[in-house]
Backbone as a printed PyTorch tensor [residue, N CA C, xyz], in Angstrom:
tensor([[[-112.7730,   79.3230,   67.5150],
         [-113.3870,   80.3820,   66.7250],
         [-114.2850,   81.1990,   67.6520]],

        [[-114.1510,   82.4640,   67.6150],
         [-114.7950,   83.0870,   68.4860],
         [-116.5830,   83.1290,   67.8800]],

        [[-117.3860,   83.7180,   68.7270],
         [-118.9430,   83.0770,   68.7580],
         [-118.9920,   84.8720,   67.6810]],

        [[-120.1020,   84.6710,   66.9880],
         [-120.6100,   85.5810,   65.9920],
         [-121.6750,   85.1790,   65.6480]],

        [[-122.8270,   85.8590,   66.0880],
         [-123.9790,   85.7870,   66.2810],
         [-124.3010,   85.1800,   64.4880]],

        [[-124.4360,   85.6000,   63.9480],
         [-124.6190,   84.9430,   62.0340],
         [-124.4200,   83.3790,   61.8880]],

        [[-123.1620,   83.1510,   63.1220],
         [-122.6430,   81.7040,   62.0980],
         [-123.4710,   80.6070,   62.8100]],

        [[-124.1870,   81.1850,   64.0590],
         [-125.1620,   79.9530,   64.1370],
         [-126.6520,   80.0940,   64.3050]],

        [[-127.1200,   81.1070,   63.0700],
         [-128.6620,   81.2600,   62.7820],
         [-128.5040,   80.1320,   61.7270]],

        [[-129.7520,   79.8060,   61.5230],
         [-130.1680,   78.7080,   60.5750],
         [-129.5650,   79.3430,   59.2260]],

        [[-128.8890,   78.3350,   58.3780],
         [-128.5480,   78.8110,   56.8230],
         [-129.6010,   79.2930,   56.2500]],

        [[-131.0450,   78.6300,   56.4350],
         [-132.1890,   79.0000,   55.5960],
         [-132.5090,   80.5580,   56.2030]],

        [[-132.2780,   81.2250,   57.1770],
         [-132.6520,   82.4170,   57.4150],
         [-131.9250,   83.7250,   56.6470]],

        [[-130.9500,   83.0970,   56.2370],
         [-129.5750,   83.8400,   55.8570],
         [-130.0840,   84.4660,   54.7040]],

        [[-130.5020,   84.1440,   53.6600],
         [-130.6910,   84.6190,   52.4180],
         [-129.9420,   83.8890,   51.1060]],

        [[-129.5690,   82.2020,   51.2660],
         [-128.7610,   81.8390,   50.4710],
         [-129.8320,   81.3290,   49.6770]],

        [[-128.9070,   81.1260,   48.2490],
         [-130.3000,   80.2500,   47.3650],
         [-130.7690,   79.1050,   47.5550]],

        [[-131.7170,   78.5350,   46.8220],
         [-132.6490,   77.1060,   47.8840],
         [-131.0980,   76.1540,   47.4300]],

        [[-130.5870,   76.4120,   46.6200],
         [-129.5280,   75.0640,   46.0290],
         [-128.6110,   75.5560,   46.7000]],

        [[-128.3740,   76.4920,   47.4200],
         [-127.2270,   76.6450,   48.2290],
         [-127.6290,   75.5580,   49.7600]],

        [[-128.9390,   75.9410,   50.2230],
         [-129.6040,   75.7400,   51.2700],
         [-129.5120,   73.8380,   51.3320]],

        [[-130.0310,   73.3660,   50.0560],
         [-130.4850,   71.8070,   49.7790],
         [-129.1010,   71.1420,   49.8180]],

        [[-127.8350,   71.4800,   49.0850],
         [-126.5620,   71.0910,   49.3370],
         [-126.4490,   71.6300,   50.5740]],

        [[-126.4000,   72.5310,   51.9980],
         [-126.2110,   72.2410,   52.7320],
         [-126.9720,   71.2240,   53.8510]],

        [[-128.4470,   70.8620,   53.5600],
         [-129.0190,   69.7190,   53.9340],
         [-127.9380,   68.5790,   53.5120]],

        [[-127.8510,   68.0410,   52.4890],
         [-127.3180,   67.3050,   51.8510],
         [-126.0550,   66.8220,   52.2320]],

        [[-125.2130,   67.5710,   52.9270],
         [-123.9070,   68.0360,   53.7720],
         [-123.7880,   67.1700,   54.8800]],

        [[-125.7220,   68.1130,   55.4840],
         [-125.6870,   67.7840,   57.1770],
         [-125.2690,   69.1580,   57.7150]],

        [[-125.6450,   70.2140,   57.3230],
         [-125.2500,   71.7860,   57.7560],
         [-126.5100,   72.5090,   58.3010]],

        [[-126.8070,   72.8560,   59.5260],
         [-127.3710,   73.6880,   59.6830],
         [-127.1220,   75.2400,   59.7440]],

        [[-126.3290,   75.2540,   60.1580],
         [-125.0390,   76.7470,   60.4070],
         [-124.1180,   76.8140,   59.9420]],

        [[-123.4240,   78.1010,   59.4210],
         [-122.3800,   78.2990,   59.2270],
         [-121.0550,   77.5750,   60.1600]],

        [[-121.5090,   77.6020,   61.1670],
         [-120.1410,   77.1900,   61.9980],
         [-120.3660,   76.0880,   62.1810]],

        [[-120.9720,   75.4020,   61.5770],
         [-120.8560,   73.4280,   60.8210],
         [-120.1280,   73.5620,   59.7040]],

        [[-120.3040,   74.5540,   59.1580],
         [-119.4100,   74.5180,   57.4880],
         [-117.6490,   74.5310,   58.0670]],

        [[-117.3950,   75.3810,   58.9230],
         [-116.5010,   76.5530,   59.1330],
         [-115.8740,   75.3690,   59.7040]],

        [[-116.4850,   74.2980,   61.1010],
         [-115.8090,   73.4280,   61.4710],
         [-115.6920,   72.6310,   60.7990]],

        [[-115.3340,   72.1360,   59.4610],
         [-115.2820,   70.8260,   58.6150],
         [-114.0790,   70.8660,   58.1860]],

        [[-113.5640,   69.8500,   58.2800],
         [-112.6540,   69.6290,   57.6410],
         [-112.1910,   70.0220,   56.0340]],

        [[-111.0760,   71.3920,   55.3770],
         [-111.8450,   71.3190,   54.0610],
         [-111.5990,   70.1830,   53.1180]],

        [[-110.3860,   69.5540,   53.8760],
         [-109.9850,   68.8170,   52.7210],
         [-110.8880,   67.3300,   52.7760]],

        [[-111.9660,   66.8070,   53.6350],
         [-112.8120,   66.3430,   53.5600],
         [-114.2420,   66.9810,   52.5460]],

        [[-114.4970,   67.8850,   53.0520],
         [-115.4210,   68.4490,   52.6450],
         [-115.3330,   68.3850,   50.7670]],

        [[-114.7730,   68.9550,   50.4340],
         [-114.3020,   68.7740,   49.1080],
         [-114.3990,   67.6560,   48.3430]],

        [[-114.1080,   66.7290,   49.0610],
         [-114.2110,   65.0300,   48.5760],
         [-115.8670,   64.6740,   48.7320]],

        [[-116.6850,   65.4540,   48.9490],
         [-117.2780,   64.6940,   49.1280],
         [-118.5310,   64.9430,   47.9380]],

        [[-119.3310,   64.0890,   47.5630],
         [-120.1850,   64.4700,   46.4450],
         [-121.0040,   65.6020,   46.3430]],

        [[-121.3240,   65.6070,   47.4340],
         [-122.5490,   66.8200,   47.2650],
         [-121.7210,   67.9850,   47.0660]],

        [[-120.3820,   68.0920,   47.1080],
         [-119.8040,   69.3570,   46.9690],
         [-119.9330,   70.2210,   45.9870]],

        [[-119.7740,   71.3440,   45.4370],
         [-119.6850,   72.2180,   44.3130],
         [-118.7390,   73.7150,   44.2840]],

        [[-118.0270,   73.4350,   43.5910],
         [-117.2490,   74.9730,   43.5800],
         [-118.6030,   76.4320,   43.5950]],

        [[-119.5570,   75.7530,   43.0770],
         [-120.4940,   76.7650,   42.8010],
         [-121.2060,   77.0920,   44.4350]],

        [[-121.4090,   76.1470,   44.9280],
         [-121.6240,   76.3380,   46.4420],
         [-120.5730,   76.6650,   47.3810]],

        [[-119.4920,   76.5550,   47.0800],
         [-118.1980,   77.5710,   47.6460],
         [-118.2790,   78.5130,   47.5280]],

        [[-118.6430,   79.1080,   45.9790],
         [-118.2670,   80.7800,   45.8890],
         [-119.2310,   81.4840,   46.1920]],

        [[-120.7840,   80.6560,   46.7710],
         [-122.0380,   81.1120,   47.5270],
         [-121.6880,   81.7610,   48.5630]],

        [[-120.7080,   80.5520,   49.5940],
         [-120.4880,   80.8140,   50.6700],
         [-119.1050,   82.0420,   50.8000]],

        [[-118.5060,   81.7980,   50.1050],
         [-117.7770,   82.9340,   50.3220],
         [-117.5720,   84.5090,   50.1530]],

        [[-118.6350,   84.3450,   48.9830],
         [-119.3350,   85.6600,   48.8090],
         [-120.2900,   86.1600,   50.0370]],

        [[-120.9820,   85.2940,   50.5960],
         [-121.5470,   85.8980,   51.9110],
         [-120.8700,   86.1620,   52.5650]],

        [[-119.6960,   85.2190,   53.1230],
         [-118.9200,   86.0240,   54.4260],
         [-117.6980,   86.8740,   54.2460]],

        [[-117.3960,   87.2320,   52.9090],
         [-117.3080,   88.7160,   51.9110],
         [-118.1430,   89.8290,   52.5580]],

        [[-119.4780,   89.6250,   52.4230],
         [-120.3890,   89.7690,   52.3700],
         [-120.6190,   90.5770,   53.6910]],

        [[-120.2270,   89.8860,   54.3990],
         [-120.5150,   90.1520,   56.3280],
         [-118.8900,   90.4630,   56.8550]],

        [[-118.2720,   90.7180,   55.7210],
         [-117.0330,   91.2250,   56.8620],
         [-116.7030,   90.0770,   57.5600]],

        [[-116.9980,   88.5820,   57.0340],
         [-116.2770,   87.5190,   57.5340],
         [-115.5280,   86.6970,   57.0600]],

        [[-115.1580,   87.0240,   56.1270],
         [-113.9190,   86.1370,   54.9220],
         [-112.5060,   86.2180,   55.5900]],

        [[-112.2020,   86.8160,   56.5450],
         [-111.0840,   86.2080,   57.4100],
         [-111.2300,   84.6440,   57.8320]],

        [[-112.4080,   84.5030,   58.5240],
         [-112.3850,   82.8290,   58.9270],
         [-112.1890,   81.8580,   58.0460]],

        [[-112.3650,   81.8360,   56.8530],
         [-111.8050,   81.1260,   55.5670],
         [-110.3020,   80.9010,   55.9470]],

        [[-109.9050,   82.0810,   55.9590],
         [-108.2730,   82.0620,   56.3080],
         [-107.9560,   82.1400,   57.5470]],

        [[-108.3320,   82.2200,   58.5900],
         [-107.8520,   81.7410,   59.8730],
         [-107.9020,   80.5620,   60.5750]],

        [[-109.4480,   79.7210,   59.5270],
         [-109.1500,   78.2340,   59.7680],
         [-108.2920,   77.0390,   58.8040]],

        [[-107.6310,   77.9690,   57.3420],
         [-107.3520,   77.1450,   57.4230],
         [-105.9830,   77.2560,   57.7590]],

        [[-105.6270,   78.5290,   58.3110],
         [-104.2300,   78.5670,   59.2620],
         [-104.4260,   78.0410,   60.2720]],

        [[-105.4750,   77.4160,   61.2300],
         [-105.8730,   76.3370,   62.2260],
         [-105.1320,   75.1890,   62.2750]],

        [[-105.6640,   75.0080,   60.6540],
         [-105.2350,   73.2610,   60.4040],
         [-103.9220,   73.1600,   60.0990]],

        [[-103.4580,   74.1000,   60.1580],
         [-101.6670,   74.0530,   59.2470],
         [-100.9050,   73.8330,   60.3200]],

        [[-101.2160,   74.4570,   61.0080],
         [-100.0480,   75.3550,   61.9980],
         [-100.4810,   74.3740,   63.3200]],

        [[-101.0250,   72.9930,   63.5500],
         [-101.0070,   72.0210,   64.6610],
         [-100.1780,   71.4590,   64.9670]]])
């Protein structure tokens, strides 16, 4: 994944809500490009997850003109 200055400022600087922020504590996320590198089909399984904290995150990188990486990683994982 190429480097983009956003995906590794702190989540809390970003502007997400504190329950966006506390599920990514909760995770183990400091940056976006901790999210971005996860496995999704782990990620998903795991409790702290929430569709509602998905459509946080994807609305931000909507948001930033970065909602390609959604779809270029998970053409990553396909295509090994």
């Amino acid at each position: 994944m190429k480097k983009i200055a956003v995906l590794e400022r702190s989540i809390h600087d970003l502007g997400f809500s504190e329950a966006f922020c506390n599920t990514c504590y909760e995770l183990g996320f400091n940056t976006l490009s901790q999210i971005l590198a996860e496995e999704r089909s782990a990620l998903i399984r795991r409790p702290e997850f929430s569709f509602h904290w998905l459509a946080e995150l994807v609305s931000f990188l909507e948001k930033e003109d970065l909602g390609y990486l959604l779809h270029d990683l998970s053409m990553e994982r396909t295509s090994g």
